[in-house]
mmCIF file of the C-alpha atoms, coordinates in Angstrom:
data_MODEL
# 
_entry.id   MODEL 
# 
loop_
_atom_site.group_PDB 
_atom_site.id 
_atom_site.type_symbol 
_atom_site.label_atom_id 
_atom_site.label_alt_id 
_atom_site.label_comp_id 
_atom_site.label_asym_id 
_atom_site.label_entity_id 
_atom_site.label_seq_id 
_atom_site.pdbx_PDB_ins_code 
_atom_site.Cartn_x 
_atom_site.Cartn_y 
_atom_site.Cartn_z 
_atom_site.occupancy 
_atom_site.B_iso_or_equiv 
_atom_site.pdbx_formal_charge 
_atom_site.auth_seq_id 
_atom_site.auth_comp_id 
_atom_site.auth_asym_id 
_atom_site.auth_atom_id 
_atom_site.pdbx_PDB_model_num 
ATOM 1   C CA . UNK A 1 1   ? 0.000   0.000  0.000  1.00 0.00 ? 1   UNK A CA 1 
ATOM 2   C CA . UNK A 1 2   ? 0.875   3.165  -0.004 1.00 0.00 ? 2   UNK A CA 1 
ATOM 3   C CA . UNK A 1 3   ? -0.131  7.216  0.579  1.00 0.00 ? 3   UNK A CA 1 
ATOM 4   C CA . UNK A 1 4   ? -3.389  8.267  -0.344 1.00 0.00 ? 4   UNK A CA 1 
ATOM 5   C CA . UNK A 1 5   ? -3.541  9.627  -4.314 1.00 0.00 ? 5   UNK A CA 1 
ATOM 6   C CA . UNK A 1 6   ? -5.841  12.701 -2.781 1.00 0.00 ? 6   UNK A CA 1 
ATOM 7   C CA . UNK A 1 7   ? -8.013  14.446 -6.352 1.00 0.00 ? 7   UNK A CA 1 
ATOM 8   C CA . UNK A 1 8   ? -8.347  17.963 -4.436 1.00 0.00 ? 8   UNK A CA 1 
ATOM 9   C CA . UNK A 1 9   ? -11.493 18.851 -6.530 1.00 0.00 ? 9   UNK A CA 1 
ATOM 10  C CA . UNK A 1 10  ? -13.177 15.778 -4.956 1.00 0.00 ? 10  UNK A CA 1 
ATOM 11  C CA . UNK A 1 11  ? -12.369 16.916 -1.198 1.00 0.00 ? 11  UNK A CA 1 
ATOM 12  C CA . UNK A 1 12  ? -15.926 17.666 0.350  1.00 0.00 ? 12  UNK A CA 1 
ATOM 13  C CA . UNK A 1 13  ? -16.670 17.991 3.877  1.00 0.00 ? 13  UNK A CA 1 
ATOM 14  C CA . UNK A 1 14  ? -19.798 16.330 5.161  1.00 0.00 ? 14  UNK A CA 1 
ATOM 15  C CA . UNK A 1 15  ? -23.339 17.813 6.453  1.00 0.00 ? 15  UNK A CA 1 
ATOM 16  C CA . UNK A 1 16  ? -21.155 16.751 10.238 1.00 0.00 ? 16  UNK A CA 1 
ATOM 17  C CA . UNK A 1 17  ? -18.031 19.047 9.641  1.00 0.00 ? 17  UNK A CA 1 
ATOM 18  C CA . UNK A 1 18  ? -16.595 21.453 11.743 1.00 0.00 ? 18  UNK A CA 1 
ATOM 19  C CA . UNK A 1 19  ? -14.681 23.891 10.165 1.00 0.00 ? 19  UNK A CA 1 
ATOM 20  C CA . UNK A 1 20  ? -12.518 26.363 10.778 1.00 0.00 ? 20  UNK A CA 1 
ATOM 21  C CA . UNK A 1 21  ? -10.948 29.157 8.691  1.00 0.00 ? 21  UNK A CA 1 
ATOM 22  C CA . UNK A 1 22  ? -7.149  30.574 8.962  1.00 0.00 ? 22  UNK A CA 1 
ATOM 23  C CA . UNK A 1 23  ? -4.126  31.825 6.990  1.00 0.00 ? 23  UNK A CA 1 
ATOM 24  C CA . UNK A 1 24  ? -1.649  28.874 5.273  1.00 0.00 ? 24  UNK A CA 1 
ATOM 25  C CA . UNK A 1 25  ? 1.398   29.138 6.424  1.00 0.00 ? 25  UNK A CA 1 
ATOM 26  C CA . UNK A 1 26  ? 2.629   27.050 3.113  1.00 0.00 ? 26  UNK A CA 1 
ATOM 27  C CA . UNK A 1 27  ? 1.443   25.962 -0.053 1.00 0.00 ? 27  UNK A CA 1 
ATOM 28  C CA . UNK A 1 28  ? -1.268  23.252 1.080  1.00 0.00 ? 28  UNK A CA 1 
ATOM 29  C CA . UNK A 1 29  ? -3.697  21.361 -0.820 1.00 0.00 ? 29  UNK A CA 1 
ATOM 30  C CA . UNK A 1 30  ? -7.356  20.104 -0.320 1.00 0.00 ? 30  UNK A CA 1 
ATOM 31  C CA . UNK A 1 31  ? -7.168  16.782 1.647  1.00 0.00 ? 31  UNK A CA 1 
ATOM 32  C CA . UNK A 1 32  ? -3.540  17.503 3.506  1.00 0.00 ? 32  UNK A CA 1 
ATOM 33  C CA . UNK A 1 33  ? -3.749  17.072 7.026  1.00 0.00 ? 33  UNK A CA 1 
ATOM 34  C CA . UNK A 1 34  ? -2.645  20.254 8.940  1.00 0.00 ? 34  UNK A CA 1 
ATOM 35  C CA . UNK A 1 35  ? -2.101  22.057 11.849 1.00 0.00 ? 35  UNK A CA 1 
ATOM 36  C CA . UNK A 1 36  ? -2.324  25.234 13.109 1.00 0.00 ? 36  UNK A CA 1 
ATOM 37  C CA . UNK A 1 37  ? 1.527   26.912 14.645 1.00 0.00 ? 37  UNK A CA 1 
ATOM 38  C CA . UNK A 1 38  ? 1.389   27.774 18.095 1.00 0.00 ? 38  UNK A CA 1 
ATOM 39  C CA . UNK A 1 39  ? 4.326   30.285 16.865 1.00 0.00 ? 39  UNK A CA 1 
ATOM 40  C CA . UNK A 1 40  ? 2.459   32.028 14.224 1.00 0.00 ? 40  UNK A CA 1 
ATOM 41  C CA . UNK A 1 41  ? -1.088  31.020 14.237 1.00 0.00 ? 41  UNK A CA 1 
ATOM 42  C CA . UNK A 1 42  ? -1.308  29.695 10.725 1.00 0.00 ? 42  UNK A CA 1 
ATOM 43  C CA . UNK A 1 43  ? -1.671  26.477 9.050  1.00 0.00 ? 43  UNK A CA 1 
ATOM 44  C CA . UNK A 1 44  ? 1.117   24.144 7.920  1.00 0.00 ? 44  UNK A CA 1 
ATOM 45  C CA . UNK A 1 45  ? 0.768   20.689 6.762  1.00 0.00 ? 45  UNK A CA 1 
ATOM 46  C CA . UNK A 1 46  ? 1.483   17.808 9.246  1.00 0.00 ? 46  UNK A CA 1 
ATOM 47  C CA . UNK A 1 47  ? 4.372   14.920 9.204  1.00 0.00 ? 47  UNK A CA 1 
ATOM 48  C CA . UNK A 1 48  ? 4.645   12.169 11.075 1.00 0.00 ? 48  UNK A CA 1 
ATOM 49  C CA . UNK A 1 49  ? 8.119   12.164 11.364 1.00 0.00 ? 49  UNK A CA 1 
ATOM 50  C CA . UNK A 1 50  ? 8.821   16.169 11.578 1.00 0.00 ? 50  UNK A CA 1 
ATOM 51  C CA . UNK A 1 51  ? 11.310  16.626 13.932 1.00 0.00 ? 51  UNK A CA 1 
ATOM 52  C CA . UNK A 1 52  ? 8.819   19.368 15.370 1.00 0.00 ? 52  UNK A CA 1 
ATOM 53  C CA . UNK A 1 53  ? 6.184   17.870 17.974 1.00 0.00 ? 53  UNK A CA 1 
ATOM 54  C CA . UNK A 1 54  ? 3.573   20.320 17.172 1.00 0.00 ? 54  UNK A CA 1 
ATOM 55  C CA . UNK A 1 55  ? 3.723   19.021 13.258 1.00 0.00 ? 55  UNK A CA 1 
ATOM 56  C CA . UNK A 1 56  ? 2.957   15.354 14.079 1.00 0.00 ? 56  UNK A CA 1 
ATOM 57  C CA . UNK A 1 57  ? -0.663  16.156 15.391 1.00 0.00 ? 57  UNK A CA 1 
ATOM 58  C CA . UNK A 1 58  ? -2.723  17.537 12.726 1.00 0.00 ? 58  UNK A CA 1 
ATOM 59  C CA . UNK A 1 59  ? -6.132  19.155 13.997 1.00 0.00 ? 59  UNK A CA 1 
ATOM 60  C CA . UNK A 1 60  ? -7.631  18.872 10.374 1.00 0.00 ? 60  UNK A CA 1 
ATOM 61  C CA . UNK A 1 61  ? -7.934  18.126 6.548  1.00 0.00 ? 61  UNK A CA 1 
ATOM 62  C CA . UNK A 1 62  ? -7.712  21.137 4.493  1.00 0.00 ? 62  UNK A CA 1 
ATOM 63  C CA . UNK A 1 63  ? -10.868 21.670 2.261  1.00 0.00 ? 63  UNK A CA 1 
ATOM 64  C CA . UNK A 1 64  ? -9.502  24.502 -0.215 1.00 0.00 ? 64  UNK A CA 1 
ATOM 65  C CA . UNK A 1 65  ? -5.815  24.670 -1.575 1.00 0.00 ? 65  UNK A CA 1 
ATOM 66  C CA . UNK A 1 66  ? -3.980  27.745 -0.342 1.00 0.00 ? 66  UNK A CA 1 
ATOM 67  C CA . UNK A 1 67  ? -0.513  29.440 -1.127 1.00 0.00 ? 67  UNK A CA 1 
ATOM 68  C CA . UNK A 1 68  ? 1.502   31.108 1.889  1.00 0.00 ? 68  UNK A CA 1 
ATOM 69  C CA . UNK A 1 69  ? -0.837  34.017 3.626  1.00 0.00 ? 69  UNK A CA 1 
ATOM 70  C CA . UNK A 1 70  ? -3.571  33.291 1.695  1.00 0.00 ? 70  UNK A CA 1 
ATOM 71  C CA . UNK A 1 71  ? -7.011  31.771 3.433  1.00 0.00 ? 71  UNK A CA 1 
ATOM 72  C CA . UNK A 1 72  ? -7.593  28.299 4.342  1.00 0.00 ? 72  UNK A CA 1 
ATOM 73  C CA . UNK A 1 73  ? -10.626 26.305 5.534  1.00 0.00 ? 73  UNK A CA 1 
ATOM 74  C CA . UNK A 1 74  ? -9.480  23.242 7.265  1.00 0.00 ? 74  UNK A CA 1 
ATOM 75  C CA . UNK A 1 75  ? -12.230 20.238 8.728  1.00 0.00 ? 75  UNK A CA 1 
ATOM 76  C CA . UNK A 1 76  ? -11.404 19.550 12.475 1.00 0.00 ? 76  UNK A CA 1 
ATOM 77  C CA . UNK A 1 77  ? -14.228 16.687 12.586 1.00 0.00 ? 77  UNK A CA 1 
ATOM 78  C CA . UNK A 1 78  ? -17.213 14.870 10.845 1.00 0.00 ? 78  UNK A CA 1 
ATOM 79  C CA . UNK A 1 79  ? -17.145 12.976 8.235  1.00 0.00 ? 79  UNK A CA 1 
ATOM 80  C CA . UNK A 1 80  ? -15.492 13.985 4.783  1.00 0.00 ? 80  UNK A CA 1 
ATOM 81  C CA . UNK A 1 81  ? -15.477 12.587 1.119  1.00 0.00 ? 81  UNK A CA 1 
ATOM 82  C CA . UNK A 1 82  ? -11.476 12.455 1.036  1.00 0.00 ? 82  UNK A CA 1 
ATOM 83  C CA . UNK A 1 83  ? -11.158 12.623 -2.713 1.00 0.00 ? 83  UNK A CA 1 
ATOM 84  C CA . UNK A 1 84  ? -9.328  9.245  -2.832 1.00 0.00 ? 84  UNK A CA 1 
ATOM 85  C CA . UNK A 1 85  ? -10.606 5.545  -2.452 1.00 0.00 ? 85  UNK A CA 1 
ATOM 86  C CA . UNK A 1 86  ? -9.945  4.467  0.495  1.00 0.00 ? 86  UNK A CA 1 
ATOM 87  C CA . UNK A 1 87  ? -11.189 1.158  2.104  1.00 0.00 ? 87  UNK A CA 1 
ATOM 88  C CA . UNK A 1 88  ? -14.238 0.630  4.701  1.00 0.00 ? 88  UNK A CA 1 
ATOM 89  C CA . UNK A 1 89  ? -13.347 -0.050 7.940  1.00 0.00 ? 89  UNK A CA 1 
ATOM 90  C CA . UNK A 1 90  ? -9.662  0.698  7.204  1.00 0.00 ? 90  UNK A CA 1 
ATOM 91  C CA . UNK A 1 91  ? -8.235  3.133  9.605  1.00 0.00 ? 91  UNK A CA 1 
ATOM 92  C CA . UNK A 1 92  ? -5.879  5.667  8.223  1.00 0.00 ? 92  UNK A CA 1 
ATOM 93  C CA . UNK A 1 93  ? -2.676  7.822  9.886  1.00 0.00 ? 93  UNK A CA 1 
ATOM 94  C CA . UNK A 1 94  ? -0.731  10.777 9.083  1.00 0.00 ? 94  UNK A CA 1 
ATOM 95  C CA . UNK A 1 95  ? 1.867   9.538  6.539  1.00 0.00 ? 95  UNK A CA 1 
ATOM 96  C CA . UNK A 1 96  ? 6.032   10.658 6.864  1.00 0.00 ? 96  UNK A CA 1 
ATOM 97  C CA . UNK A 1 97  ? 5.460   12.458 4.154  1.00 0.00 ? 97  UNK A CA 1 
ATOM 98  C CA . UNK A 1 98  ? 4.362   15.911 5.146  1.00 0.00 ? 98  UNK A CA 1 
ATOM 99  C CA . UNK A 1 99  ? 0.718   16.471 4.188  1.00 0.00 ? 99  UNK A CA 1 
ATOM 100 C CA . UNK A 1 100 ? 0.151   12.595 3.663  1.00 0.00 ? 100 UNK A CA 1 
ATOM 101 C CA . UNK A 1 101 ? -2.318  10.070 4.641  1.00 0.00 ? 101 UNK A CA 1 
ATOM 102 C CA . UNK A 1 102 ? -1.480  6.187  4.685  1.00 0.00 ? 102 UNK A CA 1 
ATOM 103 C CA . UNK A 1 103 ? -3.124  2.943  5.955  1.00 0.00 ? 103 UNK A CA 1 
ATOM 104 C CA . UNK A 1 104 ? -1.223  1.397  9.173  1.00 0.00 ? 104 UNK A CA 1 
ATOM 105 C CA . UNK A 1 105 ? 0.930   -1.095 7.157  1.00 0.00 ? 105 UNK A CA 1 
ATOM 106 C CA . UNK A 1 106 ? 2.646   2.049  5.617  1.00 0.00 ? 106 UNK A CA 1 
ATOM 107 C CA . UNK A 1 107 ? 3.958   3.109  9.416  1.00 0.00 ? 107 UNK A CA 1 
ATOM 108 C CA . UNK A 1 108 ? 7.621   2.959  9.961  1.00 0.00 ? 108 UNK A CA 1 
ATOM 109 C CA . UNK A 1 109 ? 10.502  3.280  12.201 1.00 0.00 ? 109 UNK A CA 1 
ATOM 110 C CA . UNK A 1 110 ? 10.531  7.196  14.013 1.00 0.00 ? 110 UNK A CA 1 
ATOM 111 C CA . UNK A 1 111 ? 6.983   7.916  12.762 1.00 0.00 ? 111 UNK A CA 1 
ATOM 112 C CA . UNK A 1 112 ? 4.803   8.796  15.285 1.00 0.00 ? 112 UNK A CA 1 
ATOM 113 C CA . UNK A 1 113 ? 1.217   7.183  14.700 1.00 0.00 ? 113 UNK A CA 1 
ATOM 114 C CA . UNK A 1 114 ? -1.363  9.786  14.612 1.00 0.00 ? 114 UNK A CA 1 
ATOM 115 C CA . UNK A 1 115 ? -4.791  8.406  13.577 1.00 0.00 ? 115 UNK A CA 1 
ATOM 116 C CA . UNK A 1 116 ? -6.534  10.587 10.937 1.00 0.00 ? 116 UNK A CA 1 
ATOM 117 C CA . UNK A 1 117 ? -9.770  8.853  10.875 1.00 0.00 ? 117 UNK A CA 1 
ATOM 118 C CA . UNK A 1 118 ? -11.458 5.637  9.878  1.00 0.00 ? 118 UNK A CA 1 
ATOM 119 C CA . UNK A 1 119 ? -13.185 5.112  6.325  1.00 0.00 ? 119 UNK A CA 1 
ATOM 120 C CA . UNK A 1 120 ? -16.773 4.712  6.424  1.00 0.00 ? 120 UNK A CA 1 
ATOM 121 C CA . UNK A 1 121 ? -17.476 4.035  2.696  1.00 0.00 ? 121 UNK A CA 1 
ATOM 122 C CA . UNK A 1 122 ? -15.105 3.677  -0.177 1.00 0.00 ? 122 UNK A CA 1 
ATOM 123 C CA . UNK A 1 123 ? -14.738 7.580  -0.504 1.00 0.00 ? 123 UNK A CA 1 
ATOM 124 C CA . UNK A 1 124 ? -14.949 8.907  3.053  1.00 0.00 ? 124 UNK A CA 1 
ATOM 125 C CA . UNK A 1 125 ? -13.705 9.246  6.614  1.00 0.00 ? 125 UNK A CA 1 
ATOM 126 C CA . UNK A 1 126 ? -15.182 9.642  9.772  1.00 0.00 ? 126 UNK A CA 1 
ATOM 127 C CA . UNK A 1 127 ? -12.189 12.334 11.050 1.00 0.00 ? 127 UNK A CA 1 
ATOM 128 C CA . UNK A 1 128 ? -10.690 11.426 14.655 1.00 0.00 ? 128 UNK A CA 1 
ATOM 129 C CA . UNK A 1 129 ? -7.431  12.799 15.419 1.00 0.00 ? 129 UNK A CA 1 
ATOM 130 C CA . UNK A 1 130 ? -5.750  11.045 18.163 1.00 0.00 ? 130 UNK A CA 1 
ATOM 131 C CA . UNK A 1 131 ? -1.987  11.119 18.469 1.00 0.00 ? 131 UNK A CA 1 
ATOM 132 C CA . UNK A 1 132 ? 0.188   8.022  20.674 1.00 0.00 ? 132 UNK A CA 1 
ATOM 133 C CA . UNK A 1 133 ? 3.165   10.833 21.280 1.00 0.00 ? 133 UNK A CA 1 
ATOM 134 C CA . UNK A 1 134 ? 5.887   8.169  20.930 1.00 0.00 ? 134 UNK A CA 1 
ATOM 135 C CA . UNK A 1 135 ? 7.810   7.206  18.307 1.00 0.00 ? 135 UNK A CA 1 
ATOM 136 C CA . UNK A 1 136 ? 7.805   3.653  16.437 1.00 0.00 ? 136 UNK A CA 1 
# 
């Protein structure tokens, strides 16, 4: 397996979504998990291996692509049509690739497992971030 091949056009949050709207602090595109700098207070796309804690728990998907200092709407929860297929049941992580999301067989060494959500249908996601904080 490998990451998620994400069609940004087809990112669409569900009637359940909680959203919230901020400044990029990167080039990010619809379906990227993200979070939101303490330092600055805008959004950066997450990594599971970042050396930087606050990078390896994303708080959302981004719905919208954004350049640097440009708006961003990013879904903290609910359910979302991910723009990929993804497999029901499956549950799916923040991939070591920054702004990645792969199934649990794609985990390796020094990632640290963050759950993105689990797939409820062949398209979409119930969203749960939960982060273990150690490394593999």
């Amino acid at each position: 397996m490998s990451a998620l091949s994400i069609t940004a056009a087809n990112v669409v949050p569900g009637t359940d979504a909680d959203i919230a709207h901020g400044i990029a602090g990167e080039t990010i595109t619809a379906g990227q998990p993200v979070y939101r700098s303490s330092t600055d207070g805008k959004w950066y796309k997450a990594d599971s291996n970042s050396g930087t804690a606050e990078a390896r728990v994303p708080l959302g998907i981004a719905l919208c692509g954004s350049s640097a200092s440009q708006p961003v709407s990013v879904q903290k929860s609910g359910t979302i049509t991910i723009g990929a297929t993804v497999t029901a049941g499956t549950v799916y992580y923040l991939g070591d690739t920054a702004g990645g999301i792969i199934p649990v067989a794609d985990l390796t060494t020094g990632d640290y497992p963050c759950t993105i959500g689990i797939a409820v249908s062949a398209a979409a996601l119930k969203l749960g971030f939960n982060s273990a904080g150690v490394a593999l």
